[in-house]
N, C-alpha and C positions, 0 to 999 in steps of 0.2 A: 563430800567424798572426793579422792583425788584421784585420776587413774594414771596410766601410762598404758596408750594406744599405743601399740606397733599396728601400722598401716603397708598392703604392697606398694601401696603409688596413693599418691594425692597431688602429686602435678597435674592439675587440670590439660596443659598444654598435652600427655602425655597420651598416644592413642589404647586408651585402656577405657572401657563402656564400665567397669565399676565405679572409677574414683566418683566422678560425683555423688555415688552412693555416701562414702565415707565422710565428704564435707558435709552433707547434711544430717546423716546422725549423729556426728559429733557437734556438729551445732546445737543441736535441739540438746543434746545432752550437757552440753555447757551451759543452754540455758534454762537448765533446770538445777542446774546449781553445781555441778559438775565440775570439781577442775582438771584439766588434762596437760600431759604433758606429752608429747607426741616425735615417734621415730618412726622413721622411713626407712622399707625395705630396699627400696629400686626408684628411680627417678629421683628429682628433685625436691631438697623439701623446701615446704612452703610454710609463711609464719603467717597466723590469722589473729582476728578478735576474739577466737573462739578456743584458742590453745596456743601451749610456748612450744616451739621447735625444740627438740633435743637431738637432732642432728640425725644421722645415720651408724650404723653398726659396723659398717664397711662401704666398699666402691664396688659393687653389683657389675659395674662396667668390665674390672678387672676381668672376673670372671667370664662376661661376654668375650672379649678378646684373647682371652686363656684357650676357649673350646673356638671360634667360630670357625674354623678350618673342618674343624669335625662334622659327621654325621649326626643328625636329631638321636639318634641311637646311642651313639658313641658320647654326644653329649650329656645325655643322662645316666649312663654307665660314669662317666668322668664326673660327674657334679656329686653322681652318689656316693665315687669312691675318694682320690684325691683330696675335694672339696668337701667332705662331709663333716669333718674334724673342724676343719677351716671354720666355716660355716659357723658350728655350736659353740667355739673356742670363742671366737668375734663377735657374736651374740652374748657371750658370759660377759666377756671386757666390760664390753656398751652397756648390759644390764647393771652389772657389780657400781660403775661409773656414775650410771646414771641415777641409781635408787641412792648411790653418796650421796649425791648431792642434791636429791631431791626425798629427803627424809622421811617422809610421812604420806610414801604412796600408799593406798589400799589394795589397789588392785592390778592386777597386769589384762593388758584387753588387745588380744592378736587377732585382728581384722584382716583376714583372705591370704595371709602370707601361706603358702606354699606347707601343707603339714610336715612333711617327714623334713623338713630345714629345721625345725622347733624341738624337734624329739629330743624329748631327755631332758631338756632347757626346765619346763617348768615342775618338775619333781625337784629338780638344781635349786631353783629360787624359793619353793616352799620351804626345803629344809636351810639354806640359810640365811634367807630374809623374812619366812615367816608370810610371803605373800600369795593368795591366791592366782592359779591364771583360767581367763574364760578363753575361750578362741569361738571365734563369729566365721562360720564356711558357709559364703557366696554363692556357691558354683553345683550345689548337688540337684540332680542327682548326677550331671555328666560327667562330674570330676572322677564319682565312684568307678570301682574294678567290674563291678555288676554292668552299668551302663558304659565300658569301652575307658573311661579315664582319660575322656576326651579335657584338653587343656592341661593334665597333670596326671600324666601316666602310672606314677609311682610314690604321688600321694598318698594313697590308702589303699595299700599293699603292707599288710600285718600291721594297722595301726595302734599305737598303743595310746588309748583314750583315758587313762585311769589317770593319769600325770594333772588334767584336766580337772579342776572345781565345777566348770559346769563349758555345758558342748552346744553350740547355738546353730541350726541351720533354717535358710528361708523357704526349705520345701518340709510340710508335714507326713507327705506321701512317704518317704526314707527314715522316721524316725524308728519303724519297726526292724528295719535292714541294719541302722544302725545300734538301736539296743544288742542284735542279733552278733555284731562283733563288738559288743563289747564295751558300750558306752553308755554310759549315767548322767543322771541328771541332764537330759537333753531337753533343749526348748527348740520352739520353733518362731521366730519373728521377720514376718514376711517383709519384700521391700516394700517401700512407702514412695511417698515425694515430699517435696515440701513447698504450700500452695502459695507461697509467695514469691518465691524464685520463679515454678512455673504458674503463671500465672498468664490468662493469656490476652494479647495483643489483639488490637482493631487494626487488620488487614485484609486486605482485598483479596476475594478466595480465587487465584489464578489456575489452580490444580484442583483438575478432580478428585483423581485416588493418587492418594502416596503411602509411599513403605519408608520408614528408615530405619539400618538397623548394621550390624557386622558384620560381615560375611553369609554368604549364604548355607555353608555347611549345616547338614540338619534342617533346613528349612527347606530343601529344592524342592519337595512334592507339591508343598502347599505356596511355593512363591511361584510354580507353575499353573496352578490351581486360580491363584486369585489373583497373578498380575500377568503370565506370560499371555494365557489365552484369554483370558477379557480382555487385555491391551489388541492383540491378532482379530479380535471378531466386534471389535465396538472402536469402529476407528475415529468415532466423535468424540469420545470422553478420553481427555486428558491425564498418561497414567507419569509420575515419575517416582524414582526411586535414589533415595539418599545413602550413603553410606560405602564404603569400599569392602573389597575381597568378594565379590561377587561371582563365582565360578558357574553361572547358570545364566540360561536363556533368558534376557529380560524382556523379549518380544519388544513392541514398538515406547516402550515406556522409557522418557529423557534419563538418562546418567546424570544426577546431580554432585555426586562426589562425595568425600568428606564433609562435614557441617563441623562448625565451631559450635559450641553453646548456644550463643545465641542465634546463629543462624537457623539452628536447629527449631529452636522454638518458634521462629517468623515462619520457616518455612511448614511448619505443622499449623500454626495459627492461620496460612495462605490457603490452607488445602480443603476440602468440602467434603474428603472422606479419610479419614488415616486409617491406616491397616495396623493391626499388630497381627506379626506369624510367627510363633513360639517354635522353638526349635522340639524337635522331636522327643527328646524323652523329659524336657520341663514341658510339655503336652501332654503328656499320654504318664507322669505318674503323679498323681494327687495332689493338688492343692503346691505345684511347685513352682513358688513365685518368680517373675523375674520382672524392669522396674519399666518397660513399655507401656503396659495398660494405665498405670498408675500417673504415668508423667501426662499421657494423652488426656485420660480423663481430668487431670487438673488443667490441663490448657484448653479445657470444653469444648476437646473436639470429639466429631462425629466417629465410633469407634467400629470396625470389624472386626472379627478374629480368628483363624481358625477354630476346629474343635479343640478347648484343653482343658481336663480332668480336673474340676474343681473351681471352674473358673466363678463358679456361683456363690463361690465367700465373700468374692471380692465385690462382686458387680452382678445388679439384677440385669440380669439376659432377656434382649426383646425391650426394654427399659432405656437401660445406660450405657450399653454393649449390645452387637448383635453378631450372631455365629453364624458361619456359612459353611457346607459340607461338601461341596462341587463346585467345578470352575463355572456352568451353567446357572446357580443358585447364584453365584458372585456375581455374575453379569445381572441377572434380574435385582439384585438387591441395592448393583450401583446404579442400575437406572432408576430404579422407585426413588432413591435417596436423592439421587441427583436430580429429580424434577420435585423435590418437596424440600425447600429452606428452612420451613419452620420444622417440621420433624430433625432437623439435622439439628438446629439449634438448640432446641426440648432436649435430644438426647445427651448434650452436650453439657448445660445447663444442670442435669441431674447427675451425671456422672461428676461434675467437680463437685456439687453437692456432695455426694458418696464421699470425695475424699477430704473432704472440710470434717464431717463425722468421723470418717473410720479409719483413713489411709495416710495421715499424715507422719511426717517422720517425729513428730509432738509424743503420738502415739505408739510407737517405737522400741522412743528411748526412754517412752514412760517404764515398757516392757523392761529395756534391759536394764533401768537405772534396777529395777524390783529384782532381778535375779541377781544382779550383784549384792544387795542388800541382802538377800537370802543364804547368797555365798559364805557373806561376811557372816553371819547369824551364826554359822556352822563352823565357826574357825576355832 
């Protein structure tokens, strides 16, 4: 099978918490026999072992420097109207161009690009190249109009999903919201990792508890919960926190910053407890995945969590993960943890297990390689 990924970002350098997502499904799916040929929304692209670069649609930039005078308002009033044409037009070009001269695509695969940029595109391409398009959304349920349209306000605002062969998202919790407006054939294929990337390091565990993660928004209640006031009442234990856009009280816990990749993974492999705090509504609606737990657990670390709906598909609770409901329950649970090494490692030890069986991105793109195959069946 051959595809053509459109990706938003796959510059690793780029500060965006998905790409790594995309390098590693498209890995596994290359290496399951997959050829790919791959275009970049935004950032730069990047050429691998694992796909041919087919360049970009446009210069995303343009546009930044067109609005950045504007208002967040006024910019998406302006992107929707001016640029909307733009947009499908440059998209047609690049497409038309690129399925030239790459003759014998099967399928079109739009990974997290922005929906309502795409509309109308792939109704366009069935009827005159005969091809199906899937689209892969990352981001639900917050992207949804239901949950605020946090990160893409005007994404799925009267979307029109029937354009679509088949509709993929990583939360199961939304697939009845989305049937509800309008969409077929929907799968659900949660994140994963991939256990050899993170894989983890023999280093010296200098950090008690650590968080890393993007910005605090949606997490404040429970990043109060499990690092402000543990950090303020347990002035022995060791808290810091990775990551920028932080707009909350981190109490006495070190500012580490940005992490690169790798730092990322030393500094989780250093630490004797990692937190994962799921932002508010991928917590509280079902089974709606996002790739913290998954990374953690392949780097056999010791794992906390808040409460989040569902989290029992993934990881046996009390086992490979342990849940905390109060900033007092945190405090008791990092002292127990921080005076017993071998329980930290046991839990550690079993949760990468968990994702060697179940959570690999192997297992994935086993998933999506099968719906495209499905796709095709139906053409």
């Amino acid at each position: 099978m051959k595809i053509l990924a459109l990706c938003w970002y796959i510059d690793p350098d780029y500060p965006i918490g998905i790409t790594p997502v995309w390098w590693q499904l498209l890995k596994s799916l290359n290496e399951l026999g997959v050829e790919i040929v791959l275009g970049v929304h935004d950032g730069q692209t990047i050429s691998s072992l694992w796909w041919r670069n087919a360049g970009k649609p446009f210069s995303f930039g343009f546009v930044r420097k067109s609005v950045e005078f504007f208002s967040y308002k006024q910019r998406m009033v302006f992107v929707q109207n001016p640029f909307k044409h733009w947009f499908k037009n440059s998209y047609k070009r690049y497409i038309e161009k690129t399925l030239s001269n790459e003759k014998d695509v099967d399928v079109i695969l739009v990974c997290g690009i922005p929906f309502h940029y795409f509309s109308e595109i792939p109704e366009w391409v069935e009827k005159k190249f005969g091809i199906p398009t899937i689209f892969f959304e990352h981001d639900m349920p917050s992207i949804l109009p239901q949950y605020g349209g946090w990160g893409g306000a005007t994404n799925y605002v009267n979307p029109d999903f029937s354009e679509y062969a088949a509709f993929i998202t990583t939360s199961k919790g939304v697939v009845p919201l989305l049937t509800e407006m309008g969409a077929s054939n929907v799968h659900v294929i949660y994140f994963a990792v991939d256990p050899y990337v993170y894989r983890p390091t023999k280093s010296e565990k200098t950090i008690d508890v650590l968080f890393q993660g993007f910005g605090s928004k949606f997490r404040e209640d429970w990043m109060t919960k499990m690092i402000t006031e543990p950090s303020m009442c347990s002035p022995l234990m060791n808290f810091a926190v990775a990551g920028q856009q932080f707009d909350t009280n981190l109490g006495s816990a070190k500012k580490l910053g940005a992490l690169s990749f790798t730092s990322f993974r030393d500094i989780c492999c250093q630490s004797k407890i990692n937190l994962n705090i799921t932002r508010k509504h991928f917590a509280e609606v079902y089974c709606s995945s996002t790739s913290r737990p998954f990374e953690l657990a392949s780097l056999e670390c010791c794992m906390i969590s808040n409460p989040c709906n569902g989290i029992n598909e993934w990881f046996e609770v009390g086992k490979e993960i342990l849940i905390v409901n109060s900033a007092q329950e945190a405090v008791e649970l990092y002292t127990w943890l921080l005076s017993s090494e071998e329980t930290r490692i046991k839990m550690g030890q079993l949760a990468r297990k968990r994702v060697l069986k179940s959570h690999s991105y192997d297992h994935r793109a086993k998933q999506l390689l099968e719906i495209m195959r499905n796709v095709l069946k139906k053409q």
